[in-house]
CHARMM internal coordinates of N, CA and C (Angstrom, degrees):
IC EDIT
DIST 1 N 1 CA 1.4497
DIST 1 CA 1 C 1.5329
ANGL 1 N 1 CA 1 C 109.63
DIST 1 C 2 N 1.5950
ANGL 1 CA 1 C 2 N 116.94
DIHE 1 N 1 CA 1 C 2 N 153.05
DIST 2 N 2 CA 1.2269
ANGL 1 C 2 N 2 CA 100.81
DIHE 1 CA 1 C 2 N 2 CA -179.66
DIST 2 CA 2 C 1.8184
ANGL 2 N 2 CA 2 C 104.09
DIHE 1 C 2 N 2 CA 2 C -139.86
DIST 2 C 3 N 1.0884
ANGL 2 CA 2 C 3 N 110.17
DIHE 2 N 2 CA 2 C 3 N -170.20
DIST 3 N 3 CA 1.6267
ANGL 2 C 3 N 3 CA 103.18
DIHE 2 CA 2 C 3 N 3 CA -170.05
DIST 3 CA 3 C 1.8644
ANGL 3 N 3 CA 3 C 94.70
DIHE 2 C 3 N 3 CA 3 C -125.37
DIST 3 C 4 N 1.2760
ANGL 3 CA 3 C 4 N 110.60
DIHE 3 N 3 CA 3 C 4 N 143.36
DIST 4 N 4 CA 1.4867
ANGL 3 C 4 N 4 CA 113.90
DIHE 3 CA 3 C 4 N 4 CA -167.18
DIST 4 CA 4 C 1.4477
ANGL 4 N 4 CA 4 C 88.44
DIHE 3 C 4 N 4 CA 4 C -132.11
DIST 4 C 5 N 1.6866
ANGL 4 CA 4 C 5 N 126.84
DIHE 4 N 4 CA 4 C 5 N 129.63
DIST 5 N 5 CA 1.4881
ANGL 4 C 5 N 5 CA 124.18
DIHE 4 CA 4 C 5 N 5 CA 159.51
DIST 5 CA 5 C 1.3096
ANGL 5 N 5 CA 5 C 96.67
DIHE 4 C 5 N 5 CA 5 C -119.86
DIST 5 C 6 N 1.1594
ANGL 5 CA 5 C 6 N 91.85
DIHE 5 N 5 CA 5 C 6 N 112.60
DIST 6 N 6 CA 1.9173
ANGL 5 C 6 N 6 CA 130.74
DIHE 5 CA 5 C 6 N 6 CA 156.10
DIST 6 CA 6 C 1.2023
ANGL 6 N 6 CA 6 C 124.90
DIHE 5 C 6 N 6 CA 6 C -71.08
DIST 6 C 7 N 1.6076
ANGL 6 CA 6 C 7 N 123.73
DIHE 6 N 6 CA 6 C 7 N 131.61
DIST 7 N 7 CA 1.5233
ANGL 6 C 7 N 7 CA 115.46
DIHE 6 CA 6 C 7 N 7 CA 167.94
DIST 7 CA 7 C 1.5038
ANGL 7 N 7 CA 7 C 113.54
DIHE 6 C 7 N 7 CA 7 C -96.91
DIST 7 C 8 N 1.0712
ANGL 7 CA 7 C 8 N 134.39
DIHE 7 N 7 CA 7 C 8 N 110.74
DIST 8 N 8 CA 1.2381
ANGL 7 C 8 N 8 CA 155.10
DIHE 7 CA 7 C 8 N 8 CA 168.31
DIST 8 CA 8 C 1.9017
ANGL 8 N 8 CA 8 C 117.39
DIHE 7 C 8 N 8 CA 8 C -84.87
DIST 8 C 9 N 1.9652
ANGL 8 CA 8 C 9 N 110.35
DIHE 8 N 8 CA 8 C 9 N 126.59
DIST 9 N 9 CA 1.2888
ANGL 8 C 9 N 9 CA 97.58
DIHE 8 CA 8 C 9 N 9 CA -173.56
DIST 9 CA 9 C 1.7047
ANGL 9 N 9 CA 9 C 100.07
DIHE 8 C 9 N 9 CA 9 C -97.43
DIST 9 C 10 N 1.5679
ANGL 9 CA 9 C 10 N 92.01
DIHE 9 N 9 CA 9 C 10 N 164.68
DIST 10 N 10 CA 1.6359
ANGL 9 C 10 N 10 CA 110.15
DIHE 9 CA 9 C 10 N 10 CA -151.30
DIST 10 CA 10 C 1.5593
ANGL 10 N 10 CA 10 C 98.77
DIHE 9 C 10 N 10 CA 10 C -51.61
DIST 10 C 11 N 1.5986
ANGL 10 CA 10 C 11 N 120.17
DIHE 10 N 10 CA 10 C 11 N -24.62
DIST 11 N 11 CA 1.4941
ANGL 10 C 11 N 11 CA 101.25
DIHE 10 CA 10 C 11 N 11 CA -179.38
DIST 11 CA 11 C 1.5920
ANGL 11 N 11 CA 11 C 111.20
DIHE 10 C 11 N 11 CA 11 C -74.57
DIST 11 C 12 N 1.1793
ANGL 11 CA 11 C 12 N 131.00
DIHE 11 N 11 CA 11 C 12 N -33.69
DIST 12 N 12 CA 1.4784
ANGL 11 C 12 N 12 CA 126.12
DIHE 11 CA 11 C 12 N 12 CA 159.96
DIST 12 CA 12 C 0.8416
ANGL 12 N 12 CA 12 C 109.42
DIHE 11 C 12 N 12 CA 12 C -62.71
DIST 12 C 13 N 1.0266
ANGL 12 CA 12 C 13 N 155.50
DIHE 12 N 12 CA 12 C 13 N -12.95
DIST 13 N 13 CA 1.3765
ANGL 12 C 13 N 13 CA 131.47
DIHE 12 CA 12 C 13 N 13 CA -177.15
DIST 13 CA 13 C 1.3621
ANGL 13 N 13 CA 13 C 116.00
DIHE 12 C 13 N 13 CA 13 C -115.89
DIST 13 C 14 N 1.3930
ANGL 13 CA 13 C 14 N 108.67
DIHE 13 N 13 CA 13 C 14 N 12.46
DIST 14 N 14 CA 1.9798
ANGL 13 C 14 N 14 CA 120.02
DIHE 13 CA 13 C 14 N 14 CA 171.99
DIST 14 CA 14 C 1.3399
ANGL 14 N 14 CA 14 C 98.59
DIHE 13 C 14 N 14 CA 14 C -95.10
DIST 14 C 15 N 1.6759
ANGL 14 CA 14 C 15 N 130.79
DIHE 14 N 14 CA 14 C 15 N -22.22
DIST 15 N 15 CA 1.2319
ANGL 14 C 15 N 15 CA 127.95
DIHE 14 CA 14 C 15 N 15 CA -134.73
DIST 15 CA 15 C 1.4399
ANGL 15 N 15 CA 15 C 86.39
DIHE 14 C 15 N 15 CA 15 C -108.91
DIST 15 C 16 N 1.7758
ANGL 15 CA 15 C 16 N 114.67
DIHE 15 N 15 CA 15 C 16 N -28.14
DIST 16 N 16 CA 1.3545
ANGL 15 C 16 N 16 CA 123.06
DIHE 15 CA 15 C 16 N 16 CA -152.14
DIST 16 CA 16 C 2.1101
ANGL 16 N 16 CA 16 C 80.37
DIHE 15 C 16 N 16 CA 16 C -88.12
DIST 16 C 17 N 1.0146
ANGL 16 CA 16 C 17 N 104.75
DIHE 16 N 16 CA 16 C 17 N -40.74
DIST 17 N 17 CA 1.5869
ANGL 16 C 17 N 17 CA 115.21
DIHE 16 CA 16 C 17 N 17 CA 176.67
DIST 17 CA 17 C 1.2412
ANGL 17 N 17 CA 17 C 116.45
DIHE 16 C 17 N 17 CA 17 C -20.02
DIST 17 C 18 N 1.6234
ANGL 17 CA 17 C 18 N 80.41
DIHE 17 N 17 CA 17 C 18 N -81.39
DIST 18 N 18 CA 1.6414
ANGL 17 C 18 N 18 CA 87.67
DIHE 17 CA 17 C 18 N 18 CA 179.24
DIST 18 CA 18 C 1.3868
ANGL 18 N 18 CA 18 C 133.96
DIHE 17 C 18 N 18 CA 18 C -108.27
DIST 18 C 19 N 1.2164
ANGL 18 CA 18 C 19 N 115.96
DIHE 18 N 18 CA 18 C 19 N 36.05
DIST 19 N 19 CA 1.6693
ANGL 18 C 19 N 19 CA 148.44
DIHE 18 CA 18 C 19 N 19 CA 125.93
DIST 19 CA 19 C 1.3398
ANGL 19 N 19 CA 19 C 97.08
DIHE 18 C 19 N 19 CA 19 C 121.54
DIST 19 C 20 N 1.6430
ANGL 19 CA 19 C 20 N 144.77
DIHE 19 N 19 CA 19 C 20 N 24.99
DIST 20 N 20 CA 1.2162
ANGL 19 C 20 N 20 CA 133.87
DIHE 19 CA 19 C 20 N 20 CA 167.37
DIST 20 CA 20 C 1.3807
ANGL 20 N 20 CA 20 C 110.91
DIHE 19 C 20 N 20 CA 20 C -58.50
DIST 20 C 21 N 1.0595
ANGL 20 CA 20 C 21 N 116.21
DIHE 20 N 20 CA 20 C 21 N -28.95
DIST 21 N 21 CA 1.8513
ANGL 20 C 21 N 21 CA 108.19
DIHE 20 CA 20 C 21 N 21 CA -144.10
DIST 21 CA 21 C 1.4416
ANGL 21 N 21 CA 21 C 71.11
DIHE 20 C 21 N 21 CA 21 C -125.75
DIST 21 C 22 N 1.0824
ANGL 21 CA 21 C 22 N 107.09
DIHE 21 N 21 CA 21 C 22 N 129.32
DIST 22 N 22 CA 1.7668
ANGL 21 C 22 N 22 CA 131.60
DIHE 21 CA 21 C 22 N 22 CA 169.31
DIST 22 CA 22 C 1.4472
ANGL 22 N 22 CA 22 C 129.20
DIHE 21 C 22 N 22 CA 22 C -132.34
DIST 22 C 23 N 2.1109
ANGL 22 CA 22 C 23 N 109.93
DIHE 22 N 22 CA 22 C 23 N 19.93
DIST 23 N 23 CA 1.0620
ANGL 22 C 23 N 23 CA 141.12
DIHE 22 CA 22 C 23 N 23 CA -155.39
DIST 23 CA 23 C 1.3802
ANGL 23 N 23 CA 23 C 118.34
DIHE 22 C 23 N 23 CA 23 C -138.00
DIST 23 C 24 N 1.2074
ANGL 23 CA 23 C 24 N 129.44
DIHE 23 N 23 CA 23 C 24 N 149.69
DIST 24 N 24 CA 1.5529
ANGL 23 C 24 N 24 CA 135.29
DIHE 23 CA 23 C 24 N 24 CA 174.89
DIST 24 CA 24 C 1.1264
ANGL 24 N 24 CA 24 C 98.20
DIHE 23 C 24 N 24 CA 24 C -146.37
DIST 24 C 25 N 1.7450
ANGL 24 CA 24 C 25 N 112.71
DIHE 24 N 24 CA 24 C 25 N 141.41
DIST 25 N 25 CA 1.5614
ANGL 24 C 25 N 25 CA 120.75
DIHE 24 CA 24 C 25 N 25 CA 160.36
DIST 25 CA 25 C 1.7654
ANGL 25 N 25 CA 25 C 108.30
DIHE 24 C 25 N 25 CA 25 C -131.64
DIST 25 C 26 N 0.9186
ANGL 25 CA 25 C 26 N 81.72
DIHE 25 N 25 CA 25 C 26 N 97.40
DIST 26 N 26 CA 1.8162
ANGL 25 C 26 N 26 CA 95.04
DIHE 25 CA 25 C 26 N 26 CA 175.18
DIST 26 CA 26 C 1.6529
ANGL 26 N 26 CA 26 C 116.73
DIHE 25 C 26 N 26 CA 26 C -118.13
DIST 26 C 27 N 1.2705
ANGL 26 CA 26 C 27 N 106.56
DIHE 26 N 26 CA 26 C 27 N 166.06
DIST 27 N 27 CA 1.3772
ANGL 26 C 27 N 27 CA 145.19
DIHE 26 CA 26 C 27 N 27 CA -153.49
DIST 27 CA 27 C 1.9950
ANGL 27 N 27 CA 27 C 78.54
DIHE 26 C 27 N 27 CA 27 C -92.51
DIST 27 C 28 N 1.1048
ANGL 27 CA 27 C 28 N 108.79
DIHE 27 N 27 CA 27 C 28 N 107.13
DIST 28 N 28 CA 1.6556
ANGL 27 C 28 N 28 CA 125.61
DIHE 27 CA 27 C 28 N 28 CA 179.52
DIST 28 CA 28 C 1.5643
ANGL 28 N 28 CA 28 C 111.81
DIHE 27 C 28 N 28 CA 28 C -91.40
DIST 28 C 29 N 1.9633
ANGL 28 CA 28 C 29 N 94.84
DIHE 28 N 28 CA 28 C 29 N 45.52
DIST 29 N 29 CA 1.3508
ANGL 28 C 29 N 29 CA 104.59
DIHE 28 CA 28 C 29 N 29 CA 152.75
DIST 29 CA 29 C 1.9412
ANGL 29 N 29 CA 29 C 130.67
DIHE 28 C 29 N 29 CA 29 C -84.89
DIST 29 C 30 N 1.1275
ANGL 29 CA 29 C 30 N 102.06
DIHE 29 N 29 CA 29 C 30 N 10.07
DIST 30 N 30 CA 1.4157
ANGL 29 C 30 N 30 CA 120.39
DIHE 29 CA 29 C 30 N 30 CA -161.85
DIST 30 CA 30 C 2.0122
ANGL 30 N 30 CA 30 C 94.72
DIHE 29 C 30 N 30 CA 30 C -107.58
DIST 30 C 31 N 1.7612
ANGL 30 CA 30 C 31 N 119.11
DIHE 30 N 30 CA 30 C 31 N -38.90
DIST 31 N 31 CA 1.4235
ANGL 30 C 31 N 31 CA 126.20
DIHE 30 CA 30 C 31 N 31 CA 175.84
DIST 31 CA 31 C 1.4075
ANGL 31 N 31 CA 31 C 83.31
DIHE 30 C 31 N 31 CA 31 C 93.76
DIST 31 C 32 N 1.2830
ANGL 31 CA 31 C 32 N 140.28
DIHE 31 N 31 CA 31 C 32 N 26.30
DIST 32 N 32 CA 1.5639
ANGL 31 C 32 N 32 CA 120.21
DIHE 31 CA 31 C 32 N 32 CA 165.38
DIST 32 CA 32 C 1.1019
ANGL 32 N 32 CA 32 C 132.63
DIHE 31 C 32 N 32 CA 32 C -34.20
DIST 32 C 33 N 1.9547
ANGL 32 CA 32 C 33 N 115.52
DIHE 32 N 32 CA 32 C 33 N 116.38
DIST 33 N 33 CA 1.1821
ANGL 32 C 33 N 33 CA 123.03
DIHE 32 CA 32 C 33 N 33 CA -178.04
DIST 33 CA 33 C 1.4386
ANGL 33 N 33 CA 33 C 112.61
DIHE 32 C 33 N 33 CA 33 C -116.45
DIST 33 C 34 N 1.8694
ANGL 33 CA 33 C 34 N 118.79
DIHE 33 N 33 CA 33 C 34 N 161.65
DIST 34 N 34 CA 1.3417
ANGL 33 C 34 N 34 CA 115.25
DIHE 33 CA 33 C 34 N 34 CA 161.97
DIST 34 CA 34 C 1.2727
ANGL 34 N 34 CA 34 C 123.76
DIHE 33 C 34 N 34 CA 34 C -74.33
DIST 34 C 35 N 1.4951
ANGL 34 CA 34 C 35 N 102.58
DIHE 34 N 34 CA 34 C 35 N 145.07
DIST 35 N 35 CA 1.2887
ANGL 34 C 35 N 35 CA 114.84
DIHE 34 CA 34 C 35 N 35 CA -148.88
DIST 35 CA 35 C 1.5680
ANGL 35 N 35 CA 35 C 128.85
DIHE 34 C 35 N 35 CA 35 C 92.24
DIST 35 C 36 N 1.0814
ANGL 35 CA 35 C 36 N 114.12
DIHE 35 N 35 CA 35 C 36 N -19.19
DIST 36 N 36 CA 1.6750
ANGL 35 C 36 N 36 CA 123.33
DIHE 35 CA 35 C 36 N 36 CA 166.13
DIST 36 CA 36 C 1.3623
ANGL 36 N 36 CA 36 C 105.60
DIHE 35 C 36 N 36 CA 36 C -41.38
DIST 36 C 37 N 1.5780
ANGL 36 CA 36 C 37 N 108.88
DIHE 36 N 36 CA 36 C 37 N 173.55
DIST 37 N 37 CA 1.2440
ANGL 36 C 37 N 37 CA 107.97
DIHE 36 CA 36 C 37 N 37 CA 169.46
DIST 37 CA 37 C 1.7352
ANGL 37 N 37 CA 37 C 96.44
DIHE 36 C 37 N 37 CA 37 C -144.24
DIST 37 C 38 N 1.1077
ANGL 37 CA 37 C 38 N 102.18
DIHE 37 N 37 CA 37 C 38 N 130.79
DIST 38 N 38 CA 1.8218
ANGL 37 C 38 N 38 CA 117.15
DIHE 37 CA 37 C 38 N 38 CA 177.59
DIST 38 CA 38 C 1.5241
ANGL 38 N 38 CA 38 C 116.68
DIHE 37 C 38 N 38 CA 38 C -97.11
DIST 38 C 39 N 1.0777
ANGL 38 CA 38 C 39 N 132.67
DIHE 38 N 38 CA 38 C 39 N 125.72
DIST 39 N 39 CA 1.7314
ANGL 38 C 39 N 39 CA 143.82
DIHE 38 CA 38 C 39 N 39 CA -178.59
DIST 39 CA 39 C 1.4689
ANGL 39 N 39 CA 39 C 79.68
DIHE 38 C 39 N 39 CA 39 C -108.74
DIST 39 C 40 N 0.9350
ANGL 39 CA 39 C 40 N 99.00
DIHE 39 N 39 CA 39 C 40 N 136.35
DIST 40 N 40 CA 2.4306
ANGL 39 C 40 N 40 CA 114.35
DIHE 39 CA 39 C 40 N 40 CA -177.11
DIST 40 CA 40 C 1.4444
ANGL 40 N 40 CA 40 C 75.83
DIHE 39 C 40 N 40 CA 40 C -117.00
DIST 40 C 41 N 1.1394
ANGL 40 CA 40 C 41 N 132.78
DIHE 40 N 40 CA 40 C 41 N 155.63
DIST 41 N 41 CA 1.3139
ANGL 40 C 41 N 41 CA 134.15
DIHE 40 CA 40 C 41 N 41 CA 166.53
DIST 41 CA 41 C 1.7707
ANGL 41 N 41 CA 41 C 93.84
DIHE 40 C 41 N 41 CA 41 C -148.07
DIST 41 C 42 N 1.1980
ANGL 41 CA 41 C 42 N 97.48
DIHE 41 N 41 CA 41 C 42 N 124.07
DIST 42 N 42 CA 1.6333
ANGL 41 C 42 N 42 CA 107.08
DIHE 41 CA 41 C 42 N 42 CA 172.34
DIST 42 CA 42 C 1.6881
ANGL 42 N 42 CA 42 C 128.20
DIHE 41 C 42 N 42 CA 42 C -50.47
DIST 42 C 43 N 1.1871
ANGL 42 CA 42 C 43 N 123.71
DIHE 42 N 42 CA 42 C 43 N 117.91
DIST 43 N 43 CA 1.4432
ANGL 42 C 43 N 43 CA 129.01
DIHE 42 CA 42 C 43 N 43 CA -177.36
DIST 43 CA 43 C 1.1405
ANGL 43 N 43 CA 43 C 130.74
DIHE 42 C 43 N 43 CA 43 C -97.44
DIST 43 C 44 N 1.4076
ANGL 43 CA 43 C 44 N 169.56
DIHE 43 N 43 CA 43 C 44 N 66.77
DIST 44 N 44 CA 0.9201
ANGL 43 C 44 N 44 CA 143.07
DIHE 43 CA 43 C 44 N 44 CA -172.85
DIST 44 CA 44 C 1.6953
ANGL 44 N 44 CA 44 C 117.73
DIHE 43 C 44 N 44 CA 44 C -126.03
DIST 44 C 45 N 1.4777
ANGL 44 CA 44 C 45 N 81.18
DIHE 44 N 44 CA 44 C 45 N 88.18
DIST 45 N 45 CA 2.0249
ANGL 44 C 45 N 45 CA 89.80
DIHE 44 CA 44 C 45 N 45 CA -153.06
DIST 45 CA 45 C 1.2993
ANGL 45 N 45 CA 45 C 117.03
DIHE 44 C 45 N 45 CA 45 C 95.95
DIST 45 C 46 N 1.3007
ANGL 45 CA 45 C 46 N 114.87
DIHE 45 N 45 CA 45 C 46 N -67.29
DIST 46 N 46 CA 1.3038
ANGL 45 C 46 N 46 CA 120.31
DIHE 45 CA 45 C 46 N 46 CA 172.70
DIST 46 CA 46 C 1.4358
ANGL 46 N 46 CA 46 C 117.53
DIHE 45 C 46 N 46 CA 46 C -127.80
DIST 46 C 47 N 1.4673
ANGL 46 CA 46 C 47 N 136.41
DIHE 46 N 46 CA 46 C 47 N -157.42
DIST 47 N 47 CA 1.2755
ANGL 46 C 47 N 47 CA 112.02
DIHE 46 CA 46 C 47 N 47 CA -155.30
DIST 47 CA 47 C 2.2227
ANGL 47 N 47 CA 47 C 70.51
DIHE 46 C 47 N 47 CA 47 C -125.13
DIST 47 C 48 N 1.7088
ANGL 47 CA 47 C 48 N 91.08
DIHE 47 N 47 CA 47 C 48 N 156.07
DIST 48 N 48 CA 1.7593
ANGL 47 C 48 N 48 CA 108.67
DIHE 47 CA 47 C 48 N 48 CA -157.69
DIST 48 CA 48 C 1.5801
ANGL 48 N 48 CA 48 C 80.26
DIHE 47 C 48 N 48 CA 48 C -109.20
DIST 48 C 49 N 1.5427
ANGL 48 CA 48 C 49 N 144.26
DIHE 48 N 48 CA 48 C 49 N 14.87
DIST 49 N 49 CA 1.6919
ANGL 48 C 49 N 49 CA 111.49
DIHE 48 CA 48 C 49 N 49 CA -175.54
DIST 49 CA 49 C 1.1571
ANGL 49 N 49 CA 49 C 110.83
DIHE 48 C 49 N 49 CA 49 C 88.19
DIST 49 C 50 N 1.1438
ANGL 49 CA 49 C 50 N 136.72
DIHE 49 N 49 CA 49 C 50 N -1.94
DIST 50 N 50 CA 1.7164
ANGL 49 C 50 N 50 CA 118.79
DIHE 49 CA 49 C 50 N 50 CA -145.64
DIST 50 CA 50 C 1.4390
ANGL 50 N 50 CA 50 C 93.36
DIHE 49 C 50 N 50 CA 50 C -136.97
DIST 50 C 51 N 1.2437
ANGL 50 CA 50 C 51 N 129.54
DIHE 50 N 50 CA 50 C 51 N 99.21
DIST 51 N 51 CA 1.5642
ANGL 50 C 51 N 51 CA 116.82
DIHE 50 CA 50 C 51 N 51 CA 168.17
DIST 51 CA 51 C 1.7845
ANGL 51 N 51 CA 51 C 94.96
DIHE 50 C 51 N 51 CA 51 C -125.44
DIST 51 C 52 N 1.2801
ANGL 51 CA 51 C 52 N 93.03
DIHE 51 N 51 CA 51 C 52 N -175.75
DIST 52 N 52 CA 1.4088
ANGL 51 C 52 N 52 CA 128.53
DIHE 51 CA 51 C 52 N 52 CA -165.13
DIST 52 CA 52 C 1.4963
ANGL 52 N 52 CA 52 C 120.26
DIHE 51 C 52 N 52 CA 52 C -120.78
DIST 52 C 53 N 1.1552
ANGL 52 CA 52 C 53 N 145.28
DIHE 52 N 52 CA 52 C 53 N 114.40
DIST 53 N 53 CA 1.8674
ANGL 52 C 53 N 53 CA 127.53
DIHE 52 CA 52 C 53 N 53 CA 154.41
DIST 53 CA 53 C 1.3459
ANGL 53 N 53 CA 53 C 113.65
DIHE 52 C 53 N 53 CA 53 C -93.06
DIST 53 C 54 N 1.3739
ANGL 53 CA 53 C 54 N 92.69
DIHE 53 N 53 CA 53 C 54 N 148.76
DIST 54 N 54 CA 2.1856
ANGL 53 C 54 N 54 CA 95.64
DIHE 53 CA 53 C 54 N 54 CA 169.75
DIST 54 CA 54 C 1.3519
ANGL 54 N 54 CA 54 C 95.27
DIHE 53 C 54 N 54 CA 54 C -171.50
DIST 54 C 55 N 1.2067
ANGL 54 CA 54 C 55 N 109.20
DIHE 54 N 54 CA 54 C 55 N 149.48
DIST 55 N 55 CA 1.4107
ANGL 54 C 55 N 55 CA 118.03
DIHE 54 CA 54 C 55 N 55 CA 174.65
DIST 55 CA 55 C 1.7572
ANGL 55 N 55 CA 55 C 117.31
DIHE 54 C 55 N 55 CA 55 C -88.50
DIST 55 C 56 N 1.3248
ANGL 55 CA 55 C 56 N 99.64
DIHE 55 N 55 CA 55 C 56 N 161.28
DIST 56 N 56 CA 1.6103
ANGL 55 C 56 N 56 CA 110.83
DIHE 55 CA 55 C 56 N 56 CA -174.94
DIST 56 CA 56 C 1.5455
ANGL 56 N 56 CA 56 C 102.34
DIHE 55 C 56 N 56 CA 56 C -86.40
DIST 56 C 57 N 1.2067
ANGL 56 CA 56 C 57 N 103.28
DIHE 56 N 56 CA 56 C 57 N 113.58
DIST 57 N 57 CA 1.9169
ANGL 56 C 57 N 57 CA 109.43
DIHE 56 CA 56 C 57 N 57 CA -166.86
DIST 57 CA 57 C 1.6294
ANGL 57 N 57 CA 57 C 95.46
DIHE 56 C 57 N 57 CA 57 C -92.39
DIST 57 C 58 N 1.6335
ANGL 57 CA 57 C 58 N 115.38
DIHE 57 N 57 CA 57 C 58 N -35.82
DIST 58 N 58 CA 1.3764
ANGL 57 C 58 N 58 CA 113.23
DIHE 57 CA 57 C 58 N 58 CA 172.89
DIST 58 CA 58 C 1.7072
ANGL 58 N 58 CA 58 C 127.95
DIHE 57 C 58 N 58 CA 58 C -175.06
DIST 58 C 59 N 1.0615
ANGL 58 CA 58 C 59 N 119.45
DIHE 58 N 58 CA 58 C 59 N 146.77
DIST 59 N 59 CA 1.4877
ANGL 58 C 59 N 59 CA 132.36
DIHE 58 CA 58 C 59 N 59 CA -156.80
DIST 59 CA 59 C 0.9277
ANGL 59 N 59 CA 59 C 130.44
DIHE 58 C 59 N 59 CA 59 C -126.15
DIST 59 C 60 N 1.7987
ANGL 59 CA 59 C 60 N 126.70
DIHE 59 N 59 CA 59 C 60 N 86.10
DIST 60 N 60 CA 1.4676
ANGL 59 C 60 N 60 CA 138.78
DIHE 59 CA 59 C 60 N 60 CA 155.29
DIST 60 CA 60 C 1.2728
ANGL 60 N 60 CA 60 C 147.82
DIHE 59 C 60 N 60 CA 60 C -106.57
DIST 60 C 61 N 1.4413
ANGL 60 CA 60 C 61 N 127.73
DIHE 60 N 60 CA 60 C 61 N 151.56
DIST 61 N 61 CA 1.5356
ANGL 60 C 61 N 61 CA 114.95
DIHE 60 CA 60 C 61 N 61 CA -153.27
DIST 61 CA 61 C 1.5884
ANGL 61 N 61 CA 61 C 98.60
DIHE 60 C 61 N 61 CA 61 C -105.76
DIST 61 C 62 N 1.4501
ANGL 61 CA 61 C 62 N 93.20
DIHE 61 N 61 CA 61 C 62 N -4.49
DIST 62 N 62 CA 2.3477
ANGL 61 C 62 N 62 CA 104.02
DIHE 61 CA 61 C 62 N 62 CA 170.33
DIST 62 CA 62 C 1.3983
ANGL 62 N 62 CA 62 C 92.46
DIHE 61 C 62 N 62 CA 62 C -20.44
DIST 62 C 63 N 1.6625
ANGL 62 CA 62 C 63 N 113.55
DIHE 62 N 62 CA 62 C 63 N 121.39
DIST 63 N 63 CA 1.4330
ANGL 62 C 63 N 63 CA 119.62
DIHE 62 CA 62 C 63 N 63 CA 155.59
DIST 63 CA 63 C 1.3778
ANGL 63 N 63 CA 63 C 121.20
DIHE 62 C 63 N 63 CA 63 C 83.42
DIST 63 C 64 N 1.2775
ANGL 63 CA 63 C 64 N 116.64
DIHE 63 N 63 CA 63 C 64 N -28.05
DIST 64 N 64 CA 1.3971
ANGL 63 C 64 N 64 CA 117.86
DIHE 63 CA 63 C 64 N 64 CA -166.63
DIST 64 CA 64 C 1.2201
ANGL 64 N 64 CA 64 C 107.07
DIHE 63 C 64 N 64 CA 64 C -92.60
DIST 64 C 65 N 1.4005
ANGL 64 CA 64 C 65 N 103.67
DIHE 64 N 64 CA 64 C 65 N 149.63
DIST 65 N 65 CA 1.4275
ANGL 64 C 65 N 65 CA 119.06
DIHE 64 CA 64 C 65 N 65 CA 167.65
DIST 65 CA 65 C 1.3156
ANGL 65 N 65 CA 65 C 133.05
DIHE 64 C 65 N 65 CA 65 C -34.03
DIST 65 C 66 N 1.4134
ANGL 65 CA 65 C 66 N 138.44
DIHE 65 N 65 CA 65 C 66 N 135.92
DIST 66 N 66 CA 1.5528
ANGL 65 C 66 N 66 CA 119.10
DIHE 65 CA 65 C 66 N 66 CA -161.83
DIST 66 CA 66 C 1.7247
ANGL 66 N 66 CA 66 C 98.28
DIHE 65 C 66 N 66 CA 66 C -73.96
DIST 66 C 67 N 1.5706
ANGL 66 CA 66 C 67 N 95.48
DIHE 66 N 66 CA 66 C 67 N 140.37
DIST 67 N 67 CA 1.5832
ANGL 66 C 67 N 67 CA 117.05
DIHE 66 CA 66 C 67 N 67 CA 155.47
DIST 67 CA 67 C 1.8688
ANGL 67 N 67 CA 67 C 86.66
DIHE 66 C 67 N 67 CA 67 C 120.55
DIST 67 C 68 N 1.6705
ANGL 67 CA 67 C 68 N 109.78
DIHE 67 N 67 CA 67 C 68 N -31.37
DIST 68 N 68 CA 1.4344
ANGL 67 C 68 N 68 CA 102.74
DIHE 67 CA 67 C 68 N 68 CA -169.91
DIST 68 CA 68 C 1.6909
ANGL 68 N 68 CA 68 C 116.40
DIHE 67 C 68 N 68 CA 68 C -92.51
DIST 68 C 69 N 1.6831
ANGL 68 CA 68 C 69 N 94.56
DIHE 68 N 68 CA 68 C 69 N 137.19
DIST 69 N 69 CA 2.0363
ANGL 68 C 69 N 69 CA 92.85
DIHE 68 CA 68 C 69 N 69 CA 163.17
DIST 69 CA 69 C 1.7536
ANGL 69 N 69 CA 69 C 98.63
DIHE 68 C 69 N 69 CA 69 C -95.39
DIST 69 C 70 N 1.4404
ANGL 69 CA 69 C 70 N 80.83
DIHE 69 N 69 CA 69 C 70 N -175.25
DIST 70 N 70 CA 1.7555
ANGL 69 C 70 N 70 CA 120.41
DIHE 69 CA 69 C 70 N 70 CA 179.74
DIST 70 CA 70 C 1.6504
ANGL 70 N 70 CA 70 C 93.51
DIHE 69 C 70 N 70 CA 70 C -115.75
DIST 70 C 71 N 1.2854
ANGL 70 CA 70 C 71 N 146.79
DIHE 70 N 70 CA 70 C 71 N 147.50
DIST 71 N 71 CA 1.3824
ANGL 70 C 71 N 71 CA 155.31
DIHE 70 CA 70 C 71 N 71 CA 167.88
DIST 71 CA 71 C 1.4048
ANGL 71 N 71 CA 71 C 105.85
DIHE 70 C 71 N 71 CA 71 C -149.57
DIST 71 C 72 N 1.9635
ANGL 71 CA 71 C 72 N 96.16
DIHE 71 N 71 CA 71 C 72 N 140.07
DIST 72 N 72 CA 1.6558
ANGL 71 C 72 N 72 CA 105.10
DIHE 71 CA 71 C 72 N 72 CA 178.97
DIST 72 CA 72 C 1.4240
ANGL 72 N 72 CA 72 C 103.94
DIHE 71 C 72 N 72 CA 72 C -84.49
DIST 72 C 73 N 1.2143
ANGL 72 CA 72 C 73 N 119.87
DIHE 72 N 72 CA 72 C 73 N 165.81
DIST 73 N 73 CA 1.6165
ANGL 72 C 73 N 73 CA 102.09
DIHE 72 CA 72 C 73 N 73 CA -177.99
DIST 73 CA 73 C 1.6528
ANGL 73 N 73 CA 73 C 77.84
DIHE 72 C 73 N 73 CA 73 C -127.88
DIST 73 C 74 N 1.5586
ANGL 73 CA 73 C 74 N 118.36
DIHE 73 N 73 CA 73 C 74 N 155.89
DIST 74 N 74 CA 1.8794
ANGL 73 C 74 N 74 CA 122.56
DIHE 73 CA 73 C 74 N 74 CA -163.63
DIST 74 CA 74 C 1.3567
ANGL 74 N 74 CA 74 C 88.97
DIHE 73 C 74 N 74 CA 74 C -149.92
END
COOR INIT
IC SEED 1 N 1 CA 1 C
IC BUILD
């Protein structure tokens, strides 16, 4: 398993807060797997202090653009 810190902007990451957004679509330069673990760390320009952990519950590239997944965040 490995640990991935992500910059996430403050509207994702209020939504991921308080449990709307239970999703990531990123650029699957990182090889995101289940079971990973993601640190969201807040962006806006620069990073505000404020991150997040959750694990990768699950990982598909269904639909998306080549190079990008879809991830559950748990």
């Amino acid at each position: 398993m490995v640990t991935h810190k992500i910059k996430i902007l403050p509207e994702y990451f209020k939504a991921v807060a308080e449990g709307r957004k239970t999703f990531e679509i990123r650029n699957n330069d990182r090889n995101y797997r289940e079971g990973d673990t993601v640190v969201l760390q807040e962006w806006d320009g620069q990073y505000t202090g404020f991150q997040i952990t959750k694990q990768i519950g699950f990982v598909t590239d269904f639909e998306q653009k080549p190079g990008y997944v879809v991830f559950g965040l748990v």
